[in-house]
N, C-alpha and C positions, 0 to 999 in steps of 0.2 A: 280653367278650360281643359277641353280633353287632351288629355297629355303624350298622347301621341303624334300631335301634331305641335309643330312651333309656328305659333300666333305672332303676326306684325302688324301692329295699330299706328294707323297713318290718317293725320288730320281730313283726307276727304279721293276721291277718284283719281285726281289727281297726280295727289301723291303717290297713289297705289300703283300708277302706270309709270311712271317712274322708276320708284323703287324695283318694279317689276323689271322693267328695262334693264336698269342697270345689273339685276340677280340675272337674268338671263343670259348676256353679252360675258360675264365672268362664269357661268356655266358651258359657252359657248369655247370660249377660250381655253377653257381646263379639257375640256372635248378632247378639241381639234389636237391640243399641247399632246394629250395622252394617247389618242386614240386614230387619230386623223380626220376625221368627222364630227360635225354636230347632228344630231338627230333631234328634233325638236316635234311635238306635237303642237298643233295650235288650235285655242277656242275661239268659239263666234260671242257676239256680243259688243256694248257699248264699252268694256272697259278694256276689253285684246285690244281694241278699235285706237283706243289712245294710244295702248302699245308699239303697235304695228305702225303709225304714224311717228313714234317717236324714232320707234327700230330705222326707218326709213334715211333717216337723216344719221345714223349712226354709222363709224368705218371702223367693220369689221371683214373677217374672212370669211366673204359669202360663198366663194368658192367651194366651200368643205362644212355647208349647211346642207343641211336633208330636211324636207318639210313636208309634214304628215299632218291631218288634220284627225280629231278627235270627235266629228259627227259631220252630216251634212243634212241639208231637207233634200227628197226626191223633186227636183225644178231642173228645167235649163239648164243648162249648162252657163248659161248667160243673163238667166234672173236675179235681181237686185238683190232677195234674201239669201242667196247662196254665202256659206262662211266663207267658201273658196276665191268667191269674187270682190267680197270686202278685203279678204285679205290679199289679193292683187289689187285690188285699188290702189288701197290704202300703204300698199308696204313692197310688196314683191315684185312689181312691173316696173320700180324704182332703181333697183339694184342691180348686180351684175351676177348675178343665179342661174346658174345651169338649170336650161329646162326643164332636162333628165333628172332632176333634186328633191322636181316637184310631183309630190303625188296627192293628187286631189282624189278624193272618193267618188267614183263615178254613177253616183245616186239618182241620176236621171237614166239609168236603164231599169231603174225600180229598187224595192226594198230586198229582194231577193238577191236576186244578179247581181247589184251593188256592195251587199257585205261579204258576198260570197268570191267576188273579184278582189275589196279589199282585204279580203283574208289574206288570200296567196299573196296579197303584196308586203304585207305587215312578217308573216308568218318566218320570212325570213331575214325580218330587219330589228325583232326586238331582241336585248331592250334597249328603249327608249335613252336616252340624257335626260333630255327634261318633257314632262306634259302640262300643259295652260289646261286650267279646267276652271268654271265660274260654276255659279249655284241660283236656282232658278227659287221665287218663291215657297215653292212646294216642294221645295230638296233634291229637285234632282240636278242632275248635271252630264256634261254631254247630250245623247239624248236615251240617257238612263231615267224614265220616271217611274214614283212610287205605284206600284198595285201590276206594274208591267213585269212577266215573268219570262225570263231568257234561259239556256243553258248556260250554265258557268263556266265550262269549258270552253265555247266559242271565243275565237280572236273579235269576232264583229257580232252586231245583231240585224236582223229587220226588222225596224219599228213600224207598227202598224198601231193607230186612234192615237196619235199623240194627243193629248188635252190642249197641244198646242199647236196653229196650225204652222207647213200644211198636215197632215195625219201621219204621211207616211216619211220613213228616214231611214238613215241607217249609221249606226252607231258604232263607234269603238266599245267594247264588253269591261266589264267593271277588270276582270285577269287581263286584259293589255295594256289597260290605261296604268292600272299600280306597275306593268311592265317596265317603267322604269328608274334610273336613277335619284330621281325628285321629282315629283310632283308639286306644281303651285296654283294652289285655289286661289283666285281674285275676287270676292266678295265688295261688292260698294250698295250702300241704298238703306233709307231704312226699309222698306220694301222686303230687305233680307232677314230684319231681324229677329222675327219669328222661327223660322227656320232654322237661323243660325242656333238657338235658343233649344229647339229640339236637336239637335245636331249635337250639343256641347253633351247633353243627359243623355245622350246615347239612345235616341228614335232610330226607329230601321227607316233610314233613310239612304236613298243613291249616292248620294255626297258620302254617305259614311262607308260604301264599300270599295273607296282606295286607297289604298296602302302600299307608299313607298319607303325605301330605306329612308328615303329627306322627303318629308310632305309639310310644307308652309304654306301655312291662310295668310294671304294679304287683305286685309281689313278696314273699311275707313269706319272712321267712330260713328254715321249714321246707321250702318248696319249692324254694329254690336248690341245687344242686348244690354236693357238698363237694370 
């Protein structure tokens, strides 16, 4: 596999949220130990989803967590597909987290407004500790897709025709996301394995344009290519 990344094969979703758990919580501590904070980005999806539920029940020092998210859809502030809102369900209305910790992308004032507000907020908080990032069928990730052209410069994008709905979003930029210290891809499905498969041969794919000093694929064996 591509050798720039270090690959962990774990028997199923599972385990992968797990394993992830536990990689996070001893990145969170080496943070706080060194630096005085955690800065962490977070993904949407079914496997953060385990995550975030597992994170829930864990006792750590949420105190000196900072939580930034790595995309959002342009909705409500209060509708069910927001990543923002699973991940308060699921994880963050649980704990004892400074409100001020939390910065949600404010993508229901549109795709514009939205990346351009979380610029200014990002621009003075990278880099990063660690970024959650997963991989969608067709390679992308965040809401970085193939055939969609951004400046590479920018901190954020405004996605406009996602293939996925709703169309419009706004995205953390392929330079803020490798902004930080690790980077960890959650990959589960065989669903993924195709991708995974161009991804490994080096397709120009969105998945393939982050790069951190530590970037680790968490992987269950459904999605590894045979």
């Amino acid at each position: 596999m591509n050798s720039q990344y270090k690959w962990k094969i774990f028997n199923d979703a599972d385990a992968v949220a797990t394993a992830a758990c536990e990689a996070i919580l001893t990145a969170a501590n080496d943070a706080i130990s060194q630096r005085g904070r955690f800065k962490i980005v977070l993904a949407g999806g079914s496997t953060p989803e385990k995550i975030y539920r597992l994170l829930a029940r864990a006792d750590a020092d949420w105190q000196h967590w900072w939580i930034y998210h790595g995309d959002e859809r342009c909705l409500p502030v209060d509708h069910q597909d927001r990543n923002s809102l699973m991940a308060a369900e699921t994880w963050l209305d649980h704990i004892p987290i400074p409100k001020t910790q939390l910065f949600d992308i404010p993508a229901e004032l549109g795709p514009e407004q939205g990346a351009s507000l979380y610029a200014d907020i990002i621009n003075n908080t990278l880099p990063f500790d660690l970024v959650l990032l997963g991989m969608g069928e067709d390679g992308h990730t965040a809401s970085l897709f193939p055939g969609h052209s951004h400046n590479p410069d920018n901190l954020t994008h405004a996605v406009h025709n996602s293939p996925k709905p709703p169309p419009e979003r706004v995205s953390l930029s392929a330079k803020s996301l490798s902004a930080s210290n690790q980077v960890v891809f959650l990959i589960t499905g065989a669903n993924k394995r195709d991708a995974v498969a161009r991804w490994r041969v080096g397709a120009d794919l969105p998945v393939a344009s982050i790069h951190a000093p530590q970037t680790t694929v968490f992987i269950d064996r459904a999605a590894l290519p045979e």
